[in-house]
N, C-alpha and C positions, 0 to 999 in steps of 0.2 A: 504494500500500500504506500501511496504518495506522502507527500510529507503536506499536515494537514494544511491550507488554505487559512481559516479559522479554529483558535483552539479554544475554548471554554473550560476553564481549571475551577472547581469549586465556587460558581457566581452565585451570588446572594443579591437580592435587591430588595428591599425595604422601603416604607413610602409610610409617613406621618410618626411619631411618639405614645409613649404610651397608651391610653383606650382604642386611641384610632388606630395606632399599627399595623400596617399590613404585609404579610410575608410576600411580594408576587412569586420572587424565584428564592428557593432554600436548597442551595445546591448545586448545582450544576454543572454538569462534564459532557465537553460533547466538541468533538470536532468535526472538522467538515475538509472535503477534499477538494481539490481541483477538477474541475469538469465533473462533478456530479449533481445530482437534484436530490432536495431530502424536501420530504413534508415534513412539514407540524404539526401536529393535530392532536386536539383536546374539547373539552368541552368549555364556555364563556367564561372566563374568569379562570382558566389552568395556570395561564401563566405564558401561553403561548406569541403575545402579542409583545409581550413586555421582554421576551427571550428574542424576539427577530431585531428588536428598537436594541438590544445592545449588542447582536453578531452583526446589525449594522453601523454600529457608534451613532446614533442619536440618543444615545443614554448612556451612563457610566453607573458600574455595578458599584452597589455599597460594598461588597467585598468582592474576590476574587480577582481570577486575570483570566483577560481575553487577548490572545495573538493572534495577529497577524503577520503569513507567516514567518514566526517564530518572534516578531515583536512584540515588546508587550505594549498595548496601543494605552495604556493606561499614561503614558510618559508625553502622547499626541496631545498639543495645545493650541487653542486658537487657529489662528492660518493652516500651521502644518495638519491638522486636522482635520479639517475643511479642505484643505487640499488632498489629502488621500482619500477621505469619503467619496469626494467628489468625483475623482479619478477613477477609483476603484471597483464602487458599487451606482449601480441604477434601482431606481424604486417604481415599481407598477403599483398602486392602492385602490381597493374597491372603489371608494369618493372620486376618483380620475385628479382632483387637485391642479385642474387648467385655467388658465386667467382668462374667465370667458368671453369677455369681448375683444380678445388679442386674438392675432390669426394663429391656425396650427402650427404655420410656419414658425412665427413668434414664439409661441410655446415647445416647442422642440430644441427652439436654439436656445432656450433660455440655461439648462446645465453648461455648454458653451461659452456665455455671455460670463458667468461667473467665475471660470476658469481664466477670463482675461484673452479666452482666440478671438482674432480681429475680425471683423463682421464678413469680410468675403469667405474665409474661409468659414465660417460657423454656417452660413448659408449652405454653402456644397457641400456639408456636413450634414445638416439636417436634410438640403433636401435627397442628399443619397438616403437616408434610416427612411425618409416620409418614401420614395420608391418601392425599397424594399417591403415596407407594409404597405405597399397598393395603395396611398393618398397623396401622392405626388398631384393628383388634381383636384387634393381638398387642400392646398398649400396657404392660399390666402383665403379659404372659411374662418368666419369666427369660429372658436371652440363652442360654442354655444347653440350654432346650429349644425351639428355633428347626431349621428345619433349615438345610442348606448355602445355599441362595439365600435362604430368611427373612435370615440373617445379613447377607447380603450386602447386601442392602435396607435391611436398618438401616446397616449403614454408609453407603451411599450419604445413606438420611435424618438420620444426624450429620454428614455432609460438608458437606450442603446448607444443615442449618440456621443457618447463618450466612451466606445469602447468597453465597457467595463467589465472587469473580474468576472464581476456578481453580481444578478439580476435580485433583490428579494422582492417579494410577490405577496402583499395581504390580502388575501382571498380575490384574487386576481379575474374571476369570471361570479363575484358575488350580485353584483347588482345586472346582470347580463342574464337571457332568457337561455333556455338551455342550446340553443344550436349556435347561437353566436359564440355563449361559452366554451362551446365545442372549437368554435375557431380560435377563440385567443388561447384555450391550450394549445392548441396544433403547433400556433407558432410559437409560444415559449416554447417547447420540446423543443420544435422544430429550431429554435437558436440554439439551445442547449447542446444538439447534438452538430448543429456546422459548427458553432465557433469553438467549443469548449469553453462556454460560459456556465458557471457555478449555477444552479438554481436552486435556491432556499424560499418555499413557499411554506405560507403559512393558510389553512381552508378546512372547512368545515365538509368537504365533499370528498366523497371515499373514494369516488371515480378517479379525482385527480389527484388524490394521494397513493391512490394503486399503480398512477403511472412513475412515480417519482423511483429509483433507483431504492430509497432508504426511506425509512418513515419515521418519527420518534413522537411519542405520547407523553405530550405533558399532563397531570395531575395534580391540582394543590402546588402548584408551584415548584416539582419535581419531575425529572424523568421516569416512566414509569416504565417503557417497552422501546426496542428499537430496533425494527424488522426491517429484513430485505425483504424488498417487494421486486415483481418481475412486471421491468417497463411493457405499456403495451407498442 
């Protein structure tokens, strides 16, 4: 086996004092490889949302360490933080989180825009990812008159456009009817398996947790089970 992508060493996360205290994660060991897909999967409140916010760094655990490979990203500050994230990982989330009266265009370059690449290039950037997902001729729609899978597509093409590692995915075909869902996994797999990009989803759907390589069951804020599944 590869040497892991993301490691997770004993993570604990804790949220409020005394009465209100809350354990989300009590625990945690769990690595993750290069070029593979793992689900997550639990039931509301496992602990599963709050375990993707910190294998993605938009959270820092009350205890434990998390590397990256093999850093400990706990030492990541400010800029340089924001600078790996950004680089590294793309985010697909159920809510799409598009600036709705900006064009797709707009919204595609916008991980781009942050990185500091200068607008010609951020252009032929996005519009090669907006190709690739088939909306090369929703370029200048607003996000707003998109429909539920257009949206969805454009986010995947903001996730994408910066290359990145690792796609993580929060219920990724949750607010999508079931045949469109059916498309947006197609092509997460379907990246998964051209580029060798990591996929870490997180869903409530057993379908698309049967497709993922590994699965892991969160509970009460622990790993409870963590089976190979056979992608379909």
């Amino acid at each position: 086996m590869s040497t892991p992508l993301l490691s997770l060493t004993d993570v604990r996360k804790t949220y409020g004092r005394g009465d209100t205290r809350f354990d989300a994660l009590r625990g945690v060991d769990l690595d993750i490889h290069p070029g593979e897909s793992v689900a997550i999967v639990g039931k509301s409140g496992s602990g599963k949302s709050t375990l993707m916010h910190l294998l993605a760094l938009l959270d820092v655990p009350t205890s434990g360490t998390i590397e990256l490979e093999g850093q400990d990203t706990g030492t990541l500050r400010g800029r340089n933080l924001n600078r790996v994230r950004n680089k590294t990982f793309g985010f697909v989330f159920q809510q799409f989180f598009l600036t709705p009266n900006s064009s797709v265009l707009e919204n595609v370059m916008l991980p781009l825009k942050i990185a500091g690449v200068p607008r010609g290039e951020r252009r032929r950037r996005a519009l090669s990812a907006l190709r690739d997902l088939d909306l090369a001729d929703k370029a200048r729609n607003r996000a707003t008159d998109l429909s539920g899978g257009q949206k969805q597509r454009t986010v995947i093409a903001r996730a994408l456009v910066n290359n990145p590692r690792v796609i993580f995915a929060d219920e990724p075909t949750g607010n999508l009817d079931s045949t469109t869902g059916a498309v947006v996994a197609d092509i997460l797999f379907g990246l998964q398996r051209e580029h060798g990009i990591t996929l870490v989803l997180v869903t409530h759907d057993e379908e698309l947790a049967a497709r993922c390589d590994r699965r892991v069951t969160m509970r009460d804020g622990v790993l409870t089970a963590e089976d190979e599944a056979v992608a379909a």
